[in-house]
Backbone bond lengths (Angstrom), bond angles and torsions (degrees), N, CA, C in turn:
res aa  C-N    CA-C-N  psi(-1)  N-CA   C-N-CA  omega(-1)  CA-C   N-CA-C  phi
1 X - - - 1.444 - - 1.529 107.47 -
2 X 1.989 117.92 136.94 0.968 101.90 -174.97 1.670 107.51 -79.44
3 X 1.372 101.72 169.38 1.722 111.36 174.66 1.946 110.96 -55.69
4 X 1.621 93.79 -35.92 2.028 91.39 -176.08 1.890 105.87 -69.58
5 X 1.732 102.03 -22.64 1.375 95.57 -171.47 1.717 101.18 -76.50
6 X 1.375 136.02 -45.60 1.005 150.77 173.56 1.402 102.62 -31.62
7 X 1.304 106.76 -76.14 1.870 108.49 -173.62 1.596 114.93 -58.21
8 X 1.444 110.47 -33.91 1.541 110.21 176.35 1.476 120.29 -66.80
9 X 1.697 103.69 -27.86 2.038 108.37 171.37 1.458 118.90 -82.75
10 X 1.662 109.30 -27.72 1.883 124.73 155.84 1.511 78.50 -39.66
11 X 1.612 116.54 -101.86 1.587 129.45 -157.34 1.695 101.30 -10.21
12 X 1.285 104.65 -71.51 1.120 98.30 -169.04 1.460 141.87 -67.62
13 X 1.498 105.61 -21.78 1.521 90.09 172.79 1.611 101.43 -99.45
14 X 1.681 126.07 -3.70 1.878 112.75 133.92 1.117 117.98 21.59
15 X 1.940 77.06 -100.74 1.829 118.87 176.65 1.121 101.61 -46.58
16 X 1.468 157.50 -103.20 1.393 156.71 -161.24 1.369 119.89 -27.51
17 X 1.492 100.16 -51.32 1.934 111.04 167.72 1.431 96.62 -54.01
18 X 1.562 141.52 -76.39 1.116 138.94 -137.96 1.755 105.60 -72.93
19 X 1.496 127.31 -27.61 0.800 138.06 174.83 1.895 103.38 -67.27
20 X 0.813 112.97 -66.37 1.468 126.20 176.97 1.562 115.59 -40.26
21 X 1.296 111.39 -32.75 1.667 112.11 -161.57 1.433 88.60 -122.35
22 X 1.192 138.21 -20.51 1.488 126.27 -175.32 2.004 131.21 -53.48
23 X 1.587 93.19 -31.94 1.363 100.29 165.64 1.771 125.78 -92.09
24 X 1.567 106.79 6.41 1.423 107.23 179.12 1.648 94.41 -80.59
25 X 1.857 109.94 126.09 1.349 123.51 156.93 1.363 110.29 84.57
26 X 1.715 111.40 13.13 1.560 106.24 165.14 1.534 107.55 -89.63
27 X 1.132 129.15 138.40 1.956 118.81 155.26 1.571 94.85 -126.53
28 X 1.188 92.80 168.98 1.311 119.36 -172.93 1.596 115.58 -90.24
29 X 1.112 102.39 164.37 1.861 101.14 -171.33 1.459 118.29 -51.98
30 X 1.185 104.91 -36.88 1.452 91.99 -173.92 1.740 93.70 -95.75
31 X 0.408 122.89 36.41 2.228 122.52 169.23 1.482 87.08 -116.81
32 X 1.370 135.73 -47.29 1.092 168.96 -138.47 1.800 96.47 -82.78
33 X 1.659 101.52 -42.88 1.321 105.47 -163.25 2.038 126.79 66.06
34 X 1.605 86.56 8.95 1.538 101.17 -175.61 1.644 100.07 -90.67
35 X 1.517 120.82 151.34 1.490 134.74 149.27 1.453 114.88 -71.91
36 X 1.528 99.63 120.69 1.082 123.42 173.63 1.491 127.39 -77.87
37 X 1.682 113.02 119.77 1.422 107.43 174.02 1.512 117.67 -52.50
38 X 1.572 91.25 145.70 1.835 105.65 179.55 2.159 113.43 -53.08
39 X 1.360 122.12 117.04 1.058 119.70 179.09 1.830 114.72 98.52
40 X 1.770 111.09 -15.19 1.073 116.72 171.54 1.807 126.78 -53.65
41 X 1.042 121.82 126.93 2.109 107.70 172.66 1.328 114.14 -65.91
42 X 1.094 89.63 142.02 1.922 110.74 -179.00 1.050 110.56 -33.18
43 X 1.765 104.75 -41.36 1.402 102.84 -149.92 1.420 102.20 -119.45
44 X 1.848 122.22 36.01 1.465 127.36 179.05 1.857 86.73 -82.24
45 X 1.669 95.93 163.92 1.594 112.94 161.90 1.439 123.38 -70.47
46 X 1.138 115.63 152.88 1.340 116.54 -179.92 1.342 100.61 -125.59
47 X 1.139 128.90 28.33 1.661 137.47 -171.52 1.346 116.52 -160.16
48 X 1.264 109.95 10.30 2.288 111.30 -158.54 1.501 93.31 -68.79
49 X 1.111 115.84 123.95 1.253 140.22 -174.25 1.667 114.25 -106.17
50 X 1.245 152.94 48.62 1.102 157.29 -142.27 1.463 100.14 -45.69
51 X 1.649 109.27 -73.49 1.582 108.86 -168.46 1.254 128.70 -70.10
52 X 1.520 108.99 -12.83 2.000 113.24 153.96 1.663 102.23 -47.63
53 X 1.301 105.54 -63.05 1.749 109.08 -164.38 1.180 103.20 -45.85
54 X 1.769 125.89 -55.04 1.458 133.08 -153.55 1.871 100.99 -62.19
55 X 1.375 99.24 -51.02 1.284 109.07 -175.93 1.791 115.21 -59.68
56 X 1.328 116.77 -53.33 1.222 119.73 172.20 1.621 109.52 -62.16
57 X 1.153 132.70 -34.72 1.125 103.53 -179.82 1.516 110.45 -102.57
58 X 1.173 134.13 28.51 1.512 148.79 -169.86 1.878 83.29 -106.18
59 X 1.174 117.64 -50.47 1.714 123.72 -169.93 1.756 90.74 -60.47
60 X 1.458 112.19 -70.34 1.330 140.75 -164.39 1.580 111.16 -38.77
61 X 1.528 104.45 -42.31 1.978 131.45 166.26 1.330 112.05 -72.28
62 X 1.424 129.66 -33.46 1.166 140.42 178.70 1.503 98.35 -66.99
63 X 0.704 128.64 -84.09 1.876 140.54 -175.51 1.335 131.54 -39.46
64 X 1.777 88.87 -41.58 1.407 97.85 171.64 1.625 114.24 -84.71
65 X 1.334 131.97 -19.82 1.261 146.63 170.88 1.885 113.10 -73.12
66 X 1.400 108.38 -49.94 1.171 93.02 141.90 1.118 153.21 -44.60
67 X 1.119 117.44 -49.14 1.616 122.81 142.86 1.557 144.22 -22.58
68 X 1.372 86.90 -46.01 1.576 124.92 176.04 1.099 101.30 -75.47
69 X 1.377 134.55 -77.03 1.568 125.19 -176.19 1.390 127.66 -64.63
70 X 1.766 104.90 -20.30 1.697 91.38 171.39 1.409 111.88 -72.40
71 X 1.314 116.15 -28.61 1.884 115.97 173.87 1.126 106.68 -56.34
72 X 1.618 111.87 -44.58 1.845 103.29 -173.12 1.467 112.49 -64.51
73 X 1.848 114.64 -29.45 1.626 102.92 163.05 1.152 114.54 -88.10
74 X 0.712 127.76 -7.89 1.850 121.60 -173.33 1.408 102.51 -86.96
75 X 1.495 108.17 -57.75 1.579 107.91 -151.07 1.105 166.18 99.33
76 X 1.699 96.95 6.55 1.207 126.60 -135.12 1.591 98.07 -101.70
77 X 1.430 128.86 -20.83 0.767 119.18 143.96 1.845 148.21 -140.47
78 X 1.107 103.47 100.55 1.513 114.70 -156.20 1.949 123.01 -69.40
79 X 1.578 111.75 -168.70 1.411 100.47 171.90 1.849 113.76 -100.16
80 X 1.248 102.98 26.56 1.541 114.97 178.73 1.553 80.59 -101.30
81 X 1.219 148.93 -21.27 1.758 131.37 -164.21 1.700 83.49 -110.13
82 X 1.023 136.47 7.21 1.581 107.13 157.70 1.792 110.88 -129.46
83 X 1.460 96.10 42.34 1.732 106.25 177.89 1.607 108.74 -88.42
84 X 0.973 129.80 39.80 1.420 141.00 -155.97 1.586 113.27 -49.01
85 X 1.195 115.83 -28.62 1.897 143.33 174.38 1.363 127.99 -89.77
86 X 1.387 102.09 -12.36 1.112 115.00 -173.59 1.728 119.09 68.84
87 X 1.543 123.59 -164.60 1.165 132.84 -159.11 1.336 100.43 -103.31
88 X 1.804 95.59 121.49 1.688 97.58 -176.44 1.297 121.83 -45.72
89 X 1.605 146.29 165.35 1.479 123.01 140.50 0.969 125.31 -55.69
90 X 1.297 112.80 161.65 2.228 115.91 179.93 1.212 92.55 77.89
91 X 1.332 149.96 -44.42 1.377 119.36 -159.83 1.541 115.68 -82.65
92 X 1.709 130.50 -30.93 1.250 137.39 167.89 1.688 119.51 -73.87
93 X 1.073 92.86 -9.56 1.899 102.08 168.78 1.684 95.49 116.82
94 X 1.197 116.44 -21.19 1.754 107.29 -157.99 1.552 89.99 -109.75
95 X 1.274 96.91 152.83 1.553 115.36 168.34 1.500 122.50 -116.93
């Protein structure tokens, strides 16, 4: 696998980690017991912590990408284990 493909599938499960872990341990102002600025939404954070998220889901991308590449060396699980229908006709030569 090249190194640009590597960093571009990191990127992506990133994004998925950071999405995934971003709402663990936020509440809102009033859960919060905090006063809310005038014009603020009910339902903004009163705790958003940027570099918790980055970090937790930087761990969260790590693990799961690991994952990912030992299958891509191992093998263990391929697109022959989700052929559930089997092999169209016409494509193996027989009809």
């Amino acid at each position: 696998m090249r190194w640009t493909s590597i960093v571009a599938i990191y990127f992506l499960f990133w994004v998925l980690s950071a999405f995934c872990v971003m709402s663990i341990g936020i509440r809102t102002h009033d859960e919060a017991g905090v006063d809310r600025i005038p014009g603020q939404a009910d339902s903004a954070p009163a705790n958003f912590r940027p570099r918790t998220i980055a970090l937790r889901a930087t761990v969260l991308a790590a693990v799961l990408f690991g994952l990912f590449y030992a299958n891509y060396v191992e093998g263990w699980i391929g697109p022959d284990d989700f052929n559930y229908f089997g092999t169209p006709p016409g494509i193996d030569g027989k009809e």
